[in-house]
N, C-alpha and C positions, 0 to 999 in steps of 0.2 A: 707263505707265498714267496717264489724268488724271484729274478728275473725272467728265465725261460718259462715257468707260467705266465704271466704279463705280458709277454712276445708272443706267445701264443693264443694269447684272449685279444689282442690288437689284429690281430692276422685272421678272428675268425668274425671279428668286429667289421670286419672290410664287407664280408657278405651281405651283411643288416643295417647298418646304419643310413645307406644310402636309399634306404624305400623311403625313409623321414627330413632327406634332404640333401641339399647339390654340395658339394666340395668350395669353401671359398678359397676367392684369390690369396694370392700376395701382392704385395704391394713395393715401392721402392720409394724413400722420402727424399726429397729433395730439402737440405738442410745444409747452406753455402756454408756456412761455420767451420762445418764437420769435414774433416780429410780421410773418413772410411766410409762404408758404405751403409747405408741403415734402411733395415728393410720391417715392415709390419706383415700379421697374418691377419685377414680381416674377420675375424669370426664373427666382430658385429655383423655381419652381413648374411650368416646363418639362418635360420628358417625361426628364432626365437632373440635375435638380435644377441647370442651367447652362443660359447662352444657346450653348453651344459647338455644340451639336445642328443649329444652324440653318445653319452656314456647311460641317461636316461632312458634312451630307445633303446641302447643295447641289450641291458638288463633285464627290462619286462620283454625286448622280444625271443630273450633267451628262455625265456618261462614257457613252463606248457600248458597249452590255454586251461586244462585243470587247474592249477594252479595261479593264474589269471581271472579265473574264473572265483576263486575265495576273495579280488577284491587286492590293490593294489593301493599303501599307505605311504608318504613320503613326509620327510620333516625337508624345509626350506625356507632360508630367506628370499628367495625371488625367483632364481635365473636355472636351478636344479625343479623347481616347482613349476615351471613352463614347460621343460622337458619333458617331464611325469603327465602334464597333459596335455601335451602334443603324442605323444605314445600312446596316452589311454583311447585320446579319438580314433588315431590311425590305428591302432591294434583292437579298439573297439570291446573297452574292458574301461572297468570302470577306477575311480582312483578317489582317495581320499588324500588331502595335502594340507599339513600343519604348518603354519608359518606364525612368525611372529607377529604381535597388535602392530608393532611399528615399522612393519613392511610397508616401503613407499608402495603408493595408490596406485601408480605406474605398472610395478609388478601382478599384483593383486588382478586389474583390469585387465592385464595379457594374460597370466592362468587362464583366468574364464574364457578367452576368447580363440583361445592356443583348442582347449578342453570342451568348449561349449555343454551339453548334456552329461560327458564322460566325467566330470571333473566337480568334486566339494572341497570348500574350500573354510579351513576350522583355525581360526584367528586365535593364537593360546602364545601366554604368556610374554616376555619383552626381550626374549633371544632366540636365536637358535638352539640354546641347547634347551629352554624349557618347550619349546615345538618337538624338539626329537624325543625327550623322557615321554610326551603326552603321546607320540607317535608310536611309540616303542609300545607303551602301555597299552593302545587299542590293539594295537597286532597281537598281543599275546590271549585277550580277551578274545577276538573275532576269528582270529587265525587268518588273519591276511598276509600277503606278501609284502614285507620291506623293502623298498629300493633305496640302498644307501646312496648320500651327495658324493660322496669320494673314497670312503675306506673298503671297496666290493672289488673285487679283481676281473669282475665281468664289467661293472663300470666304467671301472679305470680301462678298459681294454676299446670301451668307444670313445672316451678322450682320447687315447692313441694316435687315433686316426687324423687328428691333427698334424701328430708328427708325421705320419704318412704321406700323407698331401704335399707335406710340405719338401719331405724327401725325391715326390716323383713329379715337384713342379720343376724340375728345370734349374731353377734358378740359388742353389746350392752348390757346393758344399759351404754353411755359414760355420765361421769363425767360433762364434758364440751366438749364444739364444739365452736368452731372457724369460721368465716364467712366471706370473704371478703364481703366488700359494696362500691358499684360504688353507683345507685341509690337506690339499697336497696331490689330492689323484692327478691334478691334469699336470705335475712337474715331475711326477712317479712315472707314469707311462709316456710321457713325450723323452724323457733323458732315456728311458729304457730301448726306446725305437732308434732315438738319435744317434745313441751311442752304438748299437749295433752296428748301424749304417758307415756314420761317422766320428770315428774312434775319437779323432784328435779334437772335436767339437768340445766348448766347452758348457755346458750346462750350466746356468745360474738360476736359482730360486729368488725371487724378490718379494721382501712381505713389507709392511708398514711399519713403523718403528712402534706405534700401540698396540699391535696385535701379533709377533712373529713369534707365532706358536712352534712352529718347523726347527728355528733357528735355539730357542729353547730347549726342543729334544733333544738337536743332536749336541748342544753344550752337556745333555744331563743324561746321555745316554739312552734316553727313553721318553716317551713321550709326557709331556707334563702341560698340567692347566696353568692359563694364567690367570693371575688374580685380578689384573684390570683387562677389561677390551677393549679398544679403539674402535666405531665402525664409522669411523667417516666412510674408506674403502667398505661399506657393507658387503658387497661381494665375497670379500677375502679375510672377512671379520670371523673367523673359527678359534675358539679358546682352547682347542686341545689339538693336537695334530694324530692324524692315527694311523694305528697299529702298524699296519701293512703301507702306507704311505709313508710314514716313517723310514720304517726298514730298504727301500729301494732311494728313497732321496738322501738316506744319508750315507748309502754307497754308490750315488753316482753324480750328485750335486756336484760342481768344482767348488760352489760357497755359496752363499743366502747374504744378499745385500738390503738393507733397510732405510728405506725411503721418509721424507716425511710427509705429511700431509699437502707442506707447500709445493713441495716438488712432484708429489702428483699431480697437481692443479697446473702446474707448469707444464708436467706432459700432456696433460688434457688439451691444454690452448696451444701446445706445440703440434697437435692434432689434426685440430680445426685450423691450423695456420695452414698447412701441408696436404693434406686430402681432406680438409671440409668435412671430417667424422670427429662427432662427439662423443667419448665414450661415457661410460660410467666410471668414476675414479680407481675402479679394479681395473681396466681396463688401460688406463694409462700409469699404471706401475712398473710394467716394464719399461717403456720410452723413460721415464723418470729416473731410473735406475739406471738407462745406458748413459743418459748426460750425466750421472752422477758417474762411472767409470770414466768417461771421455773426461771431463774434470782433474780429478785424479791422475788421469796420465796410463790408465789400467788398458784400454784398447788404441790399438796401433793405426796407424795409416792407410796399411793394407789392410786390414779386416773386414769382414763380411759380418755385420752385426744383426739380428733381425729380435723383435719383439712381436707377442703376442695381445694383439685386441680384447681381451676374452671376454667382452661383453661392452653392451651399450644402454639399459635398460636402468637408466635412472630418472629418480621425480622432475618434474622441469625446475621445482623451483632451489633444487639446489644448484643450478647455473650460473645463481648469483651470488652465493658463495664463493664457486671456486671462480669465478671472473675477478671477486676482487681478491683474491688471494693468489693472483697468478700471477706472472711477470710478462713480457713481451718479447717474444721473440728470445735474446739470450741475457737481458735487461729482466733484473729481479727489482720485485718491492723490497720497501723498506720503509719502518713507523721510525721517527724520530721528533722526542721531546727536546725541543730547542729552546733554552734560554735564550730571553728578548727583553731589553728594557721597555718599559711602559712609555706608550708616546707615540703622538703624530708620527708616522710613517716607518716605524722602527720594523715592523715586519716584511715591508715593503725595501727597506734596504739589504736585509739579509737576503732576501727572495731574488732583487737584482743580481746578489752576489754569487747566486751556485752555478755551476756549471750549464751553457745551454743545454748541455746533452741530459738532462735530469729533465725528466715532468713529474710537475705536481700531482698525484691521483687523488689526492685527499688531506682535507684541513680541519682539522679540530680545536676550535679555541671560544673557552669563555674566559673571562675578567673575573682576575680574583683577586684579593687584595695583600697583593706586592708591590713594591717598586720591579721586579721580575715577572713577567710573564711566562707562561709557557704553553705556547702552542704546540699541534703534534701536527709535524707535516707527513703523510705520505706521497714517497717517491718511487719513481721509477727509472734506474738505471744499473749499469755495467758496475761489474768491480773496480775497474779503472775511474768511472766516474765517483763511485763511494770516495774512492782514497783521495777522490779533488774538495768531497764534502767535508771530511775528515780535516786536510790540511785547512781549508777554511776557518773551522771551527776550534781549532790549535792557533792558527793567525788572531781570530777574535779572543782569544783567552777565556774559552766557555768548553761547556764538557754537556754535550749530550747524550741523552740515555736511550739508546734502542730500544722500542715497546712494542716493536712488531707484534709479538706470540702475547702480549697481555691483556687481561680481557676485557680492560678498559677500552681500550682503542676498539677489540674485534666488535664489543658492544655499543660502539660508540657512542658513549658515557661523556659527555662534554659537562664539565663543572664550572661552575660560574656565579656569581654572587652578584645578584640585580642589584641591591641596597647600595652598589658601587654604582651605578649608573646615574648619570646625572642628569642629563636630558636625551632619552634613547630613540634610535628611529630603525623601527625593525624592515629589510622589507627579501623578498623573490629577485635576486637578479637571475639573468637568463645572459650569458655570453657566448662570442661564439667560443668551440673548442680548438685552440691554438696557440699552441708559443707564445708567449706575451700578453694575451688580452686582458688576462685577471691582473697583471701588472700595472695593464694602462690604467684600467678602471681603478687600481691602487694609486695611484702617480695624484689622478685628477682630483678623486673625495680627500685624501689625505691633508690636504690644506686645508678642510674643515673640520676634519673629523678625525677620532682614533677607534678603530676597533673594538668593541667589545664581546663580538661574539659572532664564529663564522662556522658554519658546519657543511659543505662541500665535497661529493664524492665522485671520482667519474665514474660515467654511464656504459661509455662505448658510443655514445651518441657525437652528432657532430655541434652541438652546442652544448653546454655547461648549465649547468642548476646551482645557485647556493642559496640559503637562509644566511643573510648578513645582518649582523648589528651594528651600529654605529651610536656611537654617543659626541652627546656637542653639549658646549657651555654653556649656551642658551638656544631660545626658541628661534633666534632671528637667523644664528649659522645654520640650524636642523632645516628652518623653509630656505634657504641659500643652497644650501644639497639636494633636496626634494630637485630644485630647479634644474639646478646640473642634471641628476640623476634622469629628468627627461631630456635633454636635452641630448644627453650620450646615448637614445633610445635609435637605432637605425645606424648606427657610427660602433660604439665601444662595446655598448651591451644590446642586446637584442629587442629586454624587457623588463622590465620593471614593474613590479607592484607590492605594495604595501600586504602584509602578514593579516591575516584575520583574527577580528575582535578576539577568537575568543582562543588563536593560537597567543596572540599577543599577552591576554591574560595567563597563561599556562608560564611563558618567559619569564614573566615580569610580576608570578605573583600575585 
């Protein structure tokens, strides 16, 4: 396959594609930061909330109903598996689609609903590539039709059409364009159309730093499996990159940049800041990738930057992952194990000491037995703010360890040694969520009491949650805080109440 086939399967992709659905917008973000222009293509907004639809329909309805008629098999993690049966209803043929056991329920639920009567759905194996071997294997047995996710040139010629759209919105010629790459069709025929059009455009491939099967080939000249996968980005999680996608991206990519899973999460939330779309973390790998250039220094003032949406079809409940793995606005997280001497209020002066411009998002500490403590705070702030944490913590003569990415923290694994506690009093505070509050409520207990054990994450909400422990010398400080503790109920904290018998026993042992 070369170019000029590909040009010509997009050009004849323009005929078909639009009986199964409207052309989405573009979009223009508004991001005061930025001194170029940054623009999205919303493909969430497609008739399967993904561009997959377009390369999917093209395929089967290049078929001749003979041939349709044997029965139409697809291998998919989700978003190529919608499109297979959104085809089979509107072409009215029937489909078989292999996906993996660990295809989010989300996907699974739109198959059926995309497909209704047209559409089975055969749950094998825990990847995609053991869905494709099983997919492959029934075609050869039944003699049905294949419709490959990205390596088909008929495929690849209805993702195209993306570039198309995007060519005859108006609102081009972009600088650079951005492209997630799972197996590659949809950055194979978008650079193929783009570059016709607009020569000097620069095409960028972006994969995941777990999974950049693309970025592998063209190191190795060919295409190669990897031995580990990444699929936080499921969407873009393919182990091998192929044949014919290979060969066109790696004569027209300008390069393949590699994102991390944080910085996907960050485009995610940089999404919903800006147009109020949540994608799926394929979805927001290009925007991740362009603040990683703009970073860098890589795109100019003048530029016309635009990324692709390529879908939005993920389980709800990984929302809370990438919420708290995101950052806000241009303020990145950050886990940090802080040496704290043991002691009335010893946390609470470090905590006075850091920059306003830092919030708290999350506190992990039990009591263990040092004269050293070490809690892990998560924070939220600027690069500039870091280097103010840093000098802080050079000023105190103490050396903290970044535990961001370790799986203590992400599991939040709080270690602690009750046998140290000496008179404990576990209980629910409820504060509100703002600058200072956890402070104040620090300031007031503090004169009875020390810390023993605080576990606190934010919500997004506008008041606060923590499980707090406290330990006192005797019984008569512990009911002297009880008192306070209502007393700050309507003023410092919202609410308060004592841990349950039988969480208490789980603490304590």
């Amino acid at each position: 396959m070369d170019q000029e086939q590909l040009f010509q399967e997009i050009l004849m992709a323009r005929q078909r594609v639009y009986a199964a659905g409207d052309p989405t917008p573009l979009q223009k973000l508004e991001i005061p930061e930025y001194d170029c222009e940054v623009w999205v293509k919303r493909e969430d907004l497609g008739p399967i909330k993904a561009y997959k639809w377009r390369g999917s329909y093209n395929a089967m309805a290049a078929l001749s109903p003979d041939q349709r008629a044997k029965g139409i098999v697809a291998a998919s993690a989700g978003n190529h598996a919608q499109g297979v049966a959104l085809a089979a209803r509107k072409l009215d043929c029937q489909a078989i689609v292999y996906m993996p056991i660990s295809t989010p329920e989300v996907k699974q639920s739109e198959v059926k609903r995309h497909g209704g009567e047209n559409v089975e759905i055969r749950l094998v194996g825990d990847s995609y590539d053991d869905a494709g071997i099983a997919a492959r294997k029934y075609c050869d047995e039944a003699g049905a039709e294949y419709v490959h996710p990205y390596d088909d040139v008929v495929t690849m010629g209805g993702q195209g059409t993306v570039a198309d759209e995007i060519v005859m919105s108006g609102d081009g010629p972009f600088d650079r364009v951005y492209i997630a790459i799972g197996g590659g069709g949809l950055a194979a025929a978008m650079s193929c159309w783009l570059k016709k059009y607009w020569p000097e455009c620069k095409v960028i491939g972006v994969e995941g730093e777990g999974q950049a099967s693309m970025k592998a080939a063209i190191a190795a000249g060919h295409p190669v499996e990897l031995e580990y996968l990444d699929v936080f980005c499921d969407g873009t999680a393919v182990r091998k990159a192929g044949t014919n996608t290979f060969k066109i991206c790696n004569e027209l990519l300008e390069e393949i940049v590699t994102v991390t899973n944080d910085e996907v999460c960050h485009g995610v939330r940089r999404l919903w800041e800006t147009v109020r779309a949540i994608p799926e973390p394929s979805g927001a790998m290009g925007l991740a990738a362009i603040a990683k250039d703009y970073a860098a220094g890589k795109i100019k003032p003048s530029e016309k930057v635009l990324s692709i949406i390529c879908g939005a079809n993920m389980d709800f409940a990984q929302l809370a992952t990438i919420s708290r793995r995101a950052g806000i606005g241009s303020r990145q997280r950050r886990f940090l194990r802080v040496p704290i001497p043991e002691g009335n209020g010893s946390l609470l002066g470090f905590l006075k000491d850091l920059p306003e411009e830092i919030s708290i998002v999350d506190l992990q500490y039990g009591r263990v037995g040092s004269e050293v403590q070490f809690p892990v705070l998560g924070m939220i702030g600027s690069v500039g703010d870091y280097a103010k944490v840093d000098l802080l913590l050079k000023q105190r003569g103490v050396t903290a360890a970044d535990v961001s990415t370790e799986e203590i923290v992400g599991y939040r694994i709080i270690n602690y040694e009750p046998e140290l506690f000496t008179c404990p009093l576990f209980v629910n505070i409820e504060f509100p969520e703002r600058a200072g509050a956890f402070q104040q409520f620090m300031a007031k207990v503090s004169e009875f009491t020390s810390l023993c054990y605080f576990n606190y994450e934010y919500s997004g909400e506008r008041v606060g949650r923590a499980l707090v422990g406290m330990d006192f010398e005797n019984e008569t400080a512990k009911d002297s805080c009880k008192a306070l503790l209502n007393d700050m109920v309507g003023g410092d904290i919202r609410d308060v109440r004592p841990v349950s018998d039988e969480t208490l026993k789980r603490l304590l042992g």
